[in-house]
N, C-alpha and C positions, 0 to 999 in steps of 0.2 A: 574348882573350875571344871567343868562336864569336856572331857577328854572329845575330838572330834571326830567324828563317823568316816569308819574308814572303808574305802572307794576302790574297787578294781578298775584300771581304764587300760583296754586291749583297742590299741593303735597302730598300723604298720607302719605308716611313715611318719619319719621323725618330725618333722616342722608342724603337722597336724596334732600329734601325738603333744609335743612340746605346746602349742597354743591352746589344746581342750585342758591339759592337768592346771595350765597356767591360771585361766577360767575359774576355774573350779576352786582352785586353790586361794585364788587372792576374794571372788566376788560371793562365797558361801563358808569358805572355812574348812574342806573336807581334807580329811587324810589321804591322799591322792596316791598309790602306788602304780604306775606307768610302765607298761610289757610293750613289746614288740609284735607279739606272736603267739599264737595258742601253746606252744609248746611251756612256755614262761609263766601264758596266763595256767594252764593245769598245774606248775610245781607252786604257785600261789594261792590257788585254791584249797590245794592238797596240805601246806601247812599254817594257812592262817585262814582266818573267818573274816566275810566283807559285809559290811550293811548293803552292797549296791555293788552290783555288776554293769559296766557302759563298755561294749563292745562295736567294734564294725566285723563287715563279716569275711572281705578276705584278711584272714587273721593265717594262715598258715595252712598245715595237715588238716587240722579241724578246723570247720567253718564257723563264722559265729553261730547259724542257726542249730550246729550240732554241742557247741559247748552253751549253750543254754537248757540243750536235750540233758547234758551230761550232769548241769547241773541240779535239773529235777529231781535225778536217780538220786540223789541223797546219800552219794556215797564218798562227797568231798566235805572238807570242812564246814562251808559257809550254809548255814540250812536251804531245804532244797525250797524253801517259798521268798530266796532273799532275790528281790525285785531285780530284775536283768533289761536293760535298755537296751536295743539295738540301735548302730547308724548303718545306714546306707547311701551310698551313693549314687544309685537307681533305686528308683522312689515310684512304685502304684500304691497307692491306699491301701485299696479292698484288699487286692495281694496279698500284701503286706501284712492287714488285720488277719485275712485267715489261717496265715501261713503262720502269726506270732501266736494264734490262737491253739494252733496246733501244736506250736514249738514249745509252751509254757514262758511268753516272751510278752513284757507287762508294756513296753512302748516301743516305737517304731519312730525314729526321725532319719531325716532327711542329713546329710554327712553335710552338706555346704551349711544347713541351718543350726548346727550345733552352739552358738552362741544364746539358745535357746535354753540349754539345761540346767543355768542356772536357778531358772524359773520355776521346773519341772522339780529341779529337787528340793527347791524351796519349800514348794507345796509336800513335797514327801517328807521332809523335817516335821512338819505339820500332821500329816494324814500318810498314810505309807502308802505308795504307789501301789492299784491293785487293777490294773487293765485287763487284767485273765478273764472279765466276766463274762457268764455263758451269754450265746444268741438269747433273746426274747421271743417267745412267743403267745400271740393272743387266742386265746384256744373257744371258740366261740360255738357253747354247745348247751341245747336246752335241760339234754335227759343228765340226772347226775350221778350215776349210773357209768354212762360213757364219758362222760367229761372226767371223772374219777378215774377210770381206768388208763383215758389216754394220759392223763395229769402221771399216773403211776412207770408210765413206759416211757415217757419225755422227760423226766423231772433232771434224771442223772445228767442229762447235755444241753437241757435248754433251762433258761428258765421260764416258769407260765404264769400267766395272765389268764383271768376265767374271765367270761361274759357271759352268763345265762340266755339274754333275749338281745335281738337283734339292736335293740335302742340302745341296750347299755354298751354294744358293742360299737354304734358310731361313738358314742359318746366316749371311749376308750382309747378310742382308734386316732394316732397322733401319727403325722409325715418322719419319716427316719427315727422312728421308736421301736417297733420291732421285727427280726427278719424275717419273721414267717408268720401268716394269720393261719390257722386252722378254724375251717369253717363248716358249721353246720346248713345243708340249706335248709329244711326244716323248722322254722325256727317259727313259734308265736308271735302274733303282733306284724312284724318286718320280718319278711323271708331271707333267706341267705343271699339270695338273687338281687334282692333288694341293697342289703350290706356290700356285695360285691361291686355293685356298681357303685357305690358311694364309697368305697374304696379304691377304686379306680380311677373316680373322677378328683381325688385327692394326692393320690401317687401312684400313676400309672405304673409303674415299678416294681410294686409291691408283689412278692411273693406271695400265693392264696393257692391254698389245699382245701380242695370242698372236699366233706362228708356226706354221702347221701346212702339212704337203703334202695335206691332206686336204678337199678346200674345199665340202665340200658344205655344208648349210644348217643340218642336224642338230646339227652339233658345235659353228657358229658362234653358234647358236643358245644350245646349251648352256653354253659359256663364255661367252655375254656377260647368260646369266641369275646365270652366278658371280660375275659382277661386272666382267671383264674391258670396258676403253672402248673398245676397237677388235681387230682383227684384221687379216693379211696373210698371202697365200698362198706360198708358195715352191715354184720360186724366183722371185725378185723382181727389179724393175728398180729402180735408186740413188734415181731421181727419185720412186716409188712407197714406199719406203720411208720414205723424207724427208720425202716429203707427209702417211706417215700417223703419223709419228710428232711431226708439227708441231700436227698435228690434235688428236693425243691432248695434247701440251703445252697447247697450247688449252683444249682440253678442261678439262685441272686447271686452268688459272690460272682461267678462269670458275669452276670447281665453287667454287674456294677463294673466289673473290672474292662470287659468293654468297653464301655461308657468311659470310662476314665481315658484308657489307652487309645480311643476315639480322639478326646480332649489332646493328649500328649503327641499324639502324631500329627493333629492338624497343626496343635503349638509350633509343635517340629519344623513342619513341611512352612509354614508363617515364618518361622527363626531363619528356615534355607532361603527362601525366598527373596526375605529382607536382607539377609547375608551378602547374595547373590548381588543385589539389588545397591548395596552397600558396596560391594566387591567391583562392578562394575565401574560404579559412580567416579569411587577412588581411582581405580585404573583410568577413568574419561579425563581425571584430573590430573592423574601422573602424565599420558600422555599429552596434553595439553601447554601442560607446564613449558617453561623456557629452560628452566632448569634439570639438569639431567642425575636421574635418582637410580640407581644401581645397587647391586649386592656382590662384593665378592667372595669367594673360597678361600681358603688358609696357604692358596697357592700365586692367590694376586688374579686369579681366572674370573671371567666376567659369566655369572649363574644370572642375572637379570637385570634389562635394564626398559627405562621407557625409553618415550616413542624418539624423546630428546638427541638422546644418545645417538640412533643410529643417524636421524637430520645431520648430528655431527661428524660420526665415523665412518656411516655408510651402511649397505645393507652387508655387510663381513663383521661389524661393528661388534660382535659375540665371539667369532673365533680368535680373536686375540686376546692374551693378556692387556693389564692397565699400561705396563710398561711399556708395549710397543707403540704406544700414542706418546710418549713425556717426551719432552724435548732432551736433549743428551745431558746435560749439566744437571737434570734434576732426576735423573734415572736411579743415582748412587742412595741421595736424600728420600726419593722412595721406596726403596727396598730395606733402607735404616728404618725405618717409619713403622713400615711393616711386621717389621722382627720384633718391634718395640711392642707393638699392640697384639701379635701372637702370642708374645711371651707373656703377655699380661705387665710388664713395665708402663705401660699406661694406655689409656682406654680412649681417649678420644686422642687426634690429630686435626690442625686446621692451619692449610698454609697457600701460600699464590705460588701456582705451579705455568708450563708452560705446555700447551698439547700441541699438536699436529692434526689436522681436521683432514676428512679424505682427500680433500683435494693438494693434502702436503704444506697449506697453511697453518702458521702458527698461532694460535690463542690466550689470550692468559684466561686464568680461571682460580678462582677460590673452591680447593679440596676440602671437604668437611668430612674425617672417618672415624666413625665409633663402631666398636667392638661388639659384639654379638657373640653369645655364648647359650649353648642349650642344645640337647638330644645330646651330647659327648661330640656335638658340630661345634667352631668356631669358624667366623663367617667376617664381612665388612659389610656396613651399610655405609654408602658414598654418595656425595652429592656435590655436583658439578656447579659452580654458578658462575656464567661469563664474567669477565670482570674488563673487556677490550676496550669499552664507551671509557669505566671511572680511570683505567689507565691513561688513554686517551688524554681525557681532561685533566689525569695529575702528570701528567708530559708537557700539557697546551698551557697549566699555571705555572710549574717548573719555566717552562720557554718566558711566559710573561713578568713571573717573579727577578727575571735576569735581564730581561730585552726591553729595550723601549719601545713601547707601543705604532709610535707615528714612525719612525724609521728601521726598526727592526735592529737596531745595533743594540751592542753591550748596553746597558744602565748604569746607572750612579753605584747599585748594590753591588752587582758582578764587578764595575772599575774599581771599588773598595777593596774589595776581597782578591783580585789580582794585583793591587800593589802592593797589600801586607802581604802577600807572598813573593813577588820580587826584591820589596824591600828585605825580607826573611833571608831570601837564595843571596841576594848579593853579602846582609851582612856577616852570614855561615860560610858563604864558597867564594868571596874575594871576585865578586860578580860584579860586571859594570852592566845597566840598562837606562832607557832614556824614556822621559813623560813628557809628553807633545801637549799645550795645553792651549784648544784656538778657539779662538770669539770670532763671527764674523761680525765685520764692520756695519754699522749703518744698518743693522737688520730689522731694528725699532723701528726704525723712518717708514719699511714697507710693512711691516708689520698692523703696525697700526695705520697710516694711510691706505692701505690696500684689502684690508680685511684678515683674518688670521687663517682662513682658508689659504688665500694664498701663500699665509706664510708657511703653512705648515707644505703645502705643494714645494719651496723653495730648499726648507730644510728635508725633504726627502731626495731632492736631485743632490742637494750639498753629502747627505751621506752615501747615495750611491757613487758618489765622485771623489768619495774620501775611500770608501771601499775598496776601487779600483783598482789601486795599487798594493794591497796588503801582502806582508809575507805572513807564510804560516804559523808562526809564532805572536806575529800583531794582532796586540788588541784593542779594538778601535770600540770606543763608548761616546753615548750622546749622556751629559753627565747635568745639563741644565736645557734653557731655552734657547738659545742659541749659541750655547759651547758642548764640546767636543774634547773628548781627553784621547791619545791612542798612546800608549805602551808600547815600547820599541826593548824587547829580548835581546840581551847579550850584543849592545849595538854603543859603540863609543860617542862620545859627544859630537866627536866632528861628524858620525856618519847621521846620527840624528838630526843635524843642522840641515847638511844637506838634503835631507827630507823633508825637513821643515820646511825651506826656500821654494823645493817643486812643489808641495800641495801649495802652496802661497800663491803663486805663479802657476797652477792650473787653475784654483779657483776664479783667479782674475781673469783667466782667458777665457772660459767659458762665460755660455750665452743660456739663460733661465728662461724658457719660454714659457711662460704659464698662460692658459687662454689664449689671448689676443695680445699678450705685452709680452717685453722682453726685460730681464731685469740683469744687470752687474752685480757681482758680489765679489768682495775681499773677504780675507779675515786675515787677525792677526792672531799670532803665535809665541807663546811663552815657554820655555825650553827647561826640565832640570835635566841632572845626572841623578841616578838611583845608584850610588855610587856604598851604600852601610855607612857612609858617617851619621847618618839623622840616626836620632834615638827613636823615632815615630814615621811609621809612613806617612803621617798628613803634611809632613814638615816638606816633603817632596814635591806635594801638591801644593802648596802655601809657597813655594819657592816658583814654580811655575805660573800660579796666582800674580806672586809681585814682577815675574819675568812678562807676562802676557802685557800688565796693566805700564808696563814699560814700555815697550812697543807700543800699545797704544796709544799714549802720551807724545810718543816722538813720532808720529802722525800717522801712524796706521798702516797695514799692509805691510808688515814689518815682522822680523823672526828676532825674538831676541833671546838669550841665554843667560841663565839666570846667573851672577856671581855676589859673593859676598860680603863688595865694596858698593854693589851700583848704587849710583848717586840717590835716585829716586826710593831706595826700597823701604826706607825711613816713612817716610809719607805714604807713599802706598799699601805698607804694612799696616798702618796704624787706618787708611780706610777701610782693607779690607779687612779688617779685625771688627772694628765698628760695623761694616754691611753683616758680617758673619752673627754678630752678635744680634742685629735686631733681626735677622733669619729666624733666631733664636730664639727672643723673646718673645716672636708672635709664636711661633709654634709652641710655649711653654708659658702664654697670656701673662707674659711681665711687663708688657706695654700699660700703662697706666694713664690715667687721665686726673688733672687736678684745675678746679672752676676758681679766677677768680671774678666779681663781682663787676659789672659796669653798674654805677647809677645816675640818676636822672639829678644835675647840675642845679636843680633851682626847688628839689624839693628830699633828697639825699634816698629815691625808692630806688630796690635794685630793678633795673630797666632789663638787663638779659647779665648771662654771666661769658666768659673767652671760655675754650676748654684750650688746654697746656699741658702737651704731653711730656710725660717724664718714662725714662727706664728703671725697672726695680733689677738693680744687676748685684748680685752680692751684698745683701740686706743694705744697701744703699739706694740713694735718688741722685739718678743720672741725666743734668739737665741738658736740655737741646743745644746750646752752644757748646756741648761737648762731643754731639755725634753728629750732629747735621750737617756743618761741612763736610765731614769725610764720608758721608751718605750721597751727599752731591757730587762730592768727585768721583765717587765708585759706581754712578749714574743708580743707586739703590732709593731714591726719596721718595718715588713712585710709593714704592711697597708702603712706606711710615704716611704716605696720606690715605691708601686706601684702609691701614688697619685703623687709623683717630678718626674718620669717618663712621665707620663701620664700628668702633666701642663707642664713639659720641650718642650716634643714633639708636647705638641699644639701653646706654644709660640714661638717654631722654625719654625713653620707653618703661625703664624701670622706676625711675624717679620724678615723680610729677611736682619738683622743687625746682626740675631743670626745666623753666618754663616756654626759655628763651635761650639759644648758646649761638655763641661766632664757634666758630670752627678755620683756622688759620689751614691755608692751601699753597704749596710750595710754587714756584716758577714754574719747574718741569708739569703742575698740571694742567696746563692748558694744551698740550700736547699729548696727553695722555685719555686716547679714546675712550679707554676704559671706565673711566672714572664718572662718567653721566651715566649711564647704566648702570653703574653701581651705586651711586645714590639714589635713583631712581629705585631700585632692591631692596633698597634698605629700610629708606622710607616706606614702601608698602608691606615689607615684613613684618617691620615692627610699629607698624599703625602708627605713626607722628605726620603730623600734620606740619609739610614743606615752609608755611610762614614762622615757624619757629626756630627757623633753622638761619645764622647770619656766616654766609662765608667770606672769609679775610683774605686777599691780597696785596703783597706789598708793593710799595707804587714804582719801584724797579722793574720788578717782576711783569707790572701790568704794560710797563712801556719795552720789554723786552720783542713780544707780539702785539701788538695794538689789535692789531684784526681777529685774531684767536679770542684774546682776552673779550674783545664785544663780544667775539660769539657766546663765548662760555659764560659770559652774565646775560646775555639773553636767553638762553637754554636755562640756565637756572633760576631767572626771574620767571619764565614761562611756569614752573614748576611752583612755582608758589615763594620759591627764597627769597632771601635779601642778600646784597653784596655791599661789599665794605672794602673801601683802600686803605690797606695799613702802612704805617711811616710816612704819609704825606707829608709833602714840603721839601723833603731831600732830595726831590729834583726839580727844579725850575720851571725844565721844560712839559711837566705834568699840568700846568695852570692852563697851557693853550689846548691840551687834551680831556682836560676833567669832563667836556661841554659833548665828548663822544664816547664817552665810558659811563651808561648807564648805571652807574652805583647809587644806593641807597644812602651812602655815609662815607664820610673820610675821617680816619683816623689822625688824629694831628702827631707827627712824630716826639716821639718821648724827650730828645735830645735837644728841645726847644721850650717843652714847657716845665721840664725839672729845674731849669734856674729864671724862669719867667718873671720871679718875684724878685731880683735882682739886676736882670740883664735887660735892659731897655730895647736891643737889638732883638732877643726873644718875647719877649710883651710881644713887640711890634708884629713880629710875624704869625704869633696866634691869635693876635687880632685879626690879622689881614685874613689869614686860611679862614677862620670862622665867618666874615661876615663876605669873603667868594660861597662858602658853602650856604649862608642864607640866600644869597642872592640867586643859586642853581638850584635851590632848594632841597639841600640836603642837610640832611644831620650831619651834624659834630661830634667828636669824643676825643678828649685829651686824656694821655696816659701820661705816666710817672707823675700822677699827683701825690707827693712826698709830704705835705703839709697843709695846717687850713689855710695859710695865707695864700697860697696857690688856689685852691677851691674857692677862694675868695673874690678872685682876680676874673675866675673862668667865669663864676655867676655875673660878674659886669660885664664882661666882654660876649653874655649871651651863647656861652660851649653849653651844647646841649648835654652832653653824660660825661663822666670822667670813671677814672680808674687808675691805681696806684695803691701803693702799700700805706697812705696814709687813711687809705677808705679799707680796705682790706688787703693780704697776700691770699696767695693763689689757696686752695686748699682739698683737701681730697673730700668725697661727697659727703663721708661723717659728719666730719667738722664743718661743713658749709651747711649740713640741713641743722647742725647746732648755730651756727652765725645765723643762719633765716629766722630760728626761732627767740635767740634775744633780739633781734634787730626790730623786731614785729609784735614784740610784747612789753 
């Protein structure tokens, strides 16, 4: 294997030095020895031989242009024709060519272009670098004779080109070929005169030395207005010759080198320009900015800042340190900071600080500081950015994430998190405290009669009138729609009562004036002790829950305190377990819906289906005779129609099996404003068309409002629906009514026609309902059909639909779009 060519490379600084050998080394292969300084590069020279000398020129005592001198003399190891490359860092061409020409110096680059010599040595592996070649010259002379002689006195410094006649001399004659013409004017054919101007008109540049025997002032005159740089008379002496055609070399390398340094200075004065121009732009932008951009010293002293800065500090905004702006608590934390990034322990800092503005206001702001290092300076560059608006806003969510909106009190979240912590203090430090827990009375009634504008007017006067009296330990929250929790600190049972009793007794004195009306209001009040027995704060609030719904039972406007024994807690625990829970399931979509089937009596099609809501509570099914009562005594049943509404209408949306559904509506809704507007929503959300839709009432229910009840089936017959009496017959007095309760259908009560095939007394009566409802013209539908001999009975006695478990049980949408499909195939 052919050992590899080994390379002197004289570098002064290291990282340059270290990336040219690196170069070298990895993308050519060369034996790379790497000096610091001329002193290293001569004891290298002196005892080893290099194929290639690559020098820059501040090298040390000797310069590079002189150890390339040194290495001509041939008195160091490496022969004196072994190729030497210069870098530099200031870069003219011509210069550069004549000065390397001079120095025995075979190339000349550029010190930043150095990723170039790879290439350069390439070609020298190849062909061995030999740049040293003399000037050219075209020596353009008829007699051969003189052309001989001058050919003998140039030859040692130039090299020559002959042209006998003027023609062959255009025809030789190429732009940036050679540095000097020597011209005959004289010449056969085409005169000199002639050649000079067609070498002029080709490279106006060109160095041209006329010849002529004619030496008067006229002609010298004339060719050198042609352009010609010099002239010589003939004949001529060696040394005359020499001298003027060294002149005329001169002559070019300056014209070029002008020309060049023409070029570099107008670059220049373009590069300042644009700098400038750049320099400004940035400074228009710093000052501009909102954000304030600075530099400091290794002292914390302010060396520069925009225009920012001073809008903040003022026009003294430089004579102070950073620290006479920080607010006091954050003085310590920047001076730590500092020492941290002087010492180089870490290089950037970024934290929310607190300044002082001139006018002694305080601001926050996000500090950004990175380290700066360079010239044997260590410095900071800093940047200011207000941060007053986002604080703002994370104070204004802080405030709202705790407070309630419409009255400005504590919330549900903050009353949470203050009882686990009183319940905490009492059961750690043998702490007694009290939870106030009030409903005002009757607030539905105006709520919905009235509009909720004004309810919500009513419940801002209720909490500034609960506020009133607070001590500064009391913590008063609005924790629902119209209840209120307050937290009474280090306060015994009995003193809690007593407080209970006054806001009791102010609420009821006061007078609510909202617009033009004036409104009464009670509430009642449910009492615990926060005494450490409970294992759970909520057990405190669920004792106050059963204490509230106590008082309200025993007729309202009432304080009651919760005990152990009370008669009611049984009952009302178990409703409000039940309200708690279907809270629950709507928020957690365990409300469930299951179809079953009504069909048409005289030919067995399904006619529409009921929906029958069920609770999915604990991978069970939770039917409605298990929570509905205790939903209506917690007055929560509202809630369970709006959300079997609102899933009916979205699964009659999603399933186009559900072609036709009843939908069963509690007593409380006809009272409930809410509830037309929100079918009304729902319907148009989810594109169902209102004739699809059959709502249920039970004939209790219908006669509990007679006048409500009409309304609400005219609003929803207006709407497109149908309505339906469910359980007819169970009351009497509904036969002199039916004839004012515009319904579509009456359900005949189940407890009449389940033994209808037995009991004569039941025959008789769904006879009777069925052929009142032909006669008003309405449909029929009998439930609990348990058998066909019932189904049997219904088709003589002309019951338009039935339903019961012997036609089908209820079933969830799977299984019902399976039942639609064997029933139809």
């Amino acid at each position: 294997m052919a050992q590899p060519l080994s390379l002197l490379l004289v570098v002064a600084e290291e990282q340059i030095r270290g990336s040219v050998a690196q170069l070298l080394r990895s993308q050519i292969g060369w034996a790379v020895t790497a000096v610091a300084n001329s002193t290293e590069a001569i004891v290298q020279l002196k005892s080893k031989a290099f194929e290639l000398v690559i020098s820059e020129i501040e090298i040390g005592n000797i310069d590079g242009w002189r150890l390339a001198r040194l290495l001509r003399s041939n008195v160091l190891q490496s022969a004196a024709s072994t190729p030497f490359i210069l870098l530099s860092s200031t870069y003219c061409e011509r210069i550069t060519e004549t000065t390397a020409r001079a120095y025995g110096i075979d190339l000349v680059l550029p010190l930043d272009q150095y990723q170039k010599l790879p290439e350069y040595l390439q070609q020298y592996a190849e062909h061995p670098i030999n740049q040293q070649k003399k000037p050219e010259i075209l020596l353009v002379e008829d007699d051969p004779d003189i052309a001989e002689l001058a050919r003998r006195i140039l030859q040692p410094f130039y090299k020559i080109t002959l042209a006998s006649t003027g023609f062959e001399a255009v025809e030789l004659y190429k732009p940036d070929t050679f540095t000097l013409v020597l011209l005959d004017v004289m010449l056969p054919g085409m005169t000199g005169q002639q050649v000079l101007r067609h070498i002029m008109e080709i490279q106006q540049s060109q160095s041209v030395v006329v010849m002529t025997a004619h030496a008067g002032v006229e002609l010298a005159e004339e060719m050198l207005l042609q352009g010609a740089a010099d002239f010589i008379s003939k004949p001529f002496r060696a040394d005359q010759l020499r001298k003027v055609m060294e002149v005329a070399a001169q002559r070019e390398d300056f014209m070029v080198s002008n020309q060049q340094f023409g070029h570099k200075v107008q670059a220049l004065a373009s590069s300042e320009s644009r700098y400038k121009a750049l320099s400004m732009t940035h400074q228009r932008v710093l000052d501009h900015v909102s954000t304030v951009v600075m530099e400091l010293d290794n002292r914390g002293q302010i060396q520069f800042a925009n225009k920012a800065w001073s809008r903040f500090a003022g026009a003294a905004g430089l004579n102070f340190p950073m620290s006479h702006y920080l607010a006091e608590q954050d003085k310590l934390l920047w001076q730590q900071q500092l020492n941290f990034l002087f010492s180089g322990r870490k290089s950037h800092w970024r934290h929310e600080l607190q300044l002082f503005d001139y006018q002694g206001e305080l601001h926050w702001v996000i500090a950004d500081l990175t380290l700066l290092s360079g010239e044997g300076k260590a410095g900071l560059t800093v940047t200011l950015e207000n941060i007053d608006e986002r604080k703002k806003a994370e104070q204004e969510l802080k405030h709202l994430a705790l407070h309630d909106t419409l009255t400005g009190l504590y919330n549900r979240y903050f009353f949470d998190q203050e009882l686990n912590r009183l319940a905490a203090s009492a059961r750690n430090n043998q702490e007694q405290h009290a939870l106030l827990y009030l409903d005002l009375d009757h607030f539905k009634v105006i709520n919905d009669s009235q509009g909720h504008s004004q309810g919500d007017a009513i419940l801002r006067e209720v909490a500034s009138l609960l506020s009133a009296g607070l001590g500064k330990d009391d913590v008063l929250c609005r924790v629902g729609g119209d209840e209120f929790a307050l937290l009474l600190t280090h306060c015994e049972l009995s003193s809690a009562e007593q407080r209970a009793q006054r806001l009791c007794a102010s609420l009821q004195q006061g007078h609510y004036r909202i617009a033009d009306r004036v409104y009464k209001i009670s509430c009642s009040i449910g009492l615990s002790k926060i005494d450490g027995s409970a294992s759970e704060a909520q057990q405190y609030l669920q004792q106050a829950d059963i204490a509230l719904y106590v008082a309200k039972r025993k007729g309202r406007n009432l304080v009651h305190c919760y005990t152990d024994d009370d008669q009611d807690s049984g009952e009302l625990q178990l409703s409000l377990q039940w309200s708690h829970q279907l809270q629950e399931a709507i928020v957690n979509d365990q409300i469930t819906l299951h179809f079953q089937p009504i069909v048409k009596v005289s030919n067995g099609e399904v006619g529409y289906f009921e929906a029958l809501v069920r609770l999915q509570l604990e991978d069970r099914l939770v039917y409605p005779g298990e929570f509905i009562p205790a939903l209506e005594r917690a007055e929560d049943i509202n809630l369970l129609d709006h959300q079997v509404i609102s899933k009916a209408i979205a699964m009659m949306h999603q399933h186009s099996e559900l072609h036709k559904v009843a939908i069963n509506l509690s007593a409380q809704a006809f009272s409930d404003a809410r509830l037309l507007p929100l079918i009304k929503q729902k319907l148009e959300q989810y594109q169902v068309d209102a004739t699809r839709i059959i709502f249920e009432l039970t004939e209790s229910a219908s006669l509990s409002n007679i006048q409500a009840t009409r309304l609400m089936i005219e609003s929803l017959t207006q709407l497109g629906c149908e309505f339906s009496i469910d359980d007819f017959g169970t009351g009497f007095s509904t036969f002199s009514y039916l004839k004012q309760l515009p319904a579509h259908s009456i359900k005949i009560d189940g407890s009449f026609v389940r033994e209808m095939d037995v009991d004569q007394i039941d025959y008789a009566l769904v006879k009777s309902i069925a052929e009142i409802a032909r006669v008003l013209n309405r449909k029929s539908v009998a439930e609990f059909v348990e058998n066909e001999r019932i189904l049997d009975l219904l088709k003589e006695l002309g019951v338009d639909y039935a339903q019961g478990y012997h036609i089908s049980k209820p079933m969830d949408i799977d299984n019902l779009k399976k039942y639609i499909l064997e029933t139809t195939t």
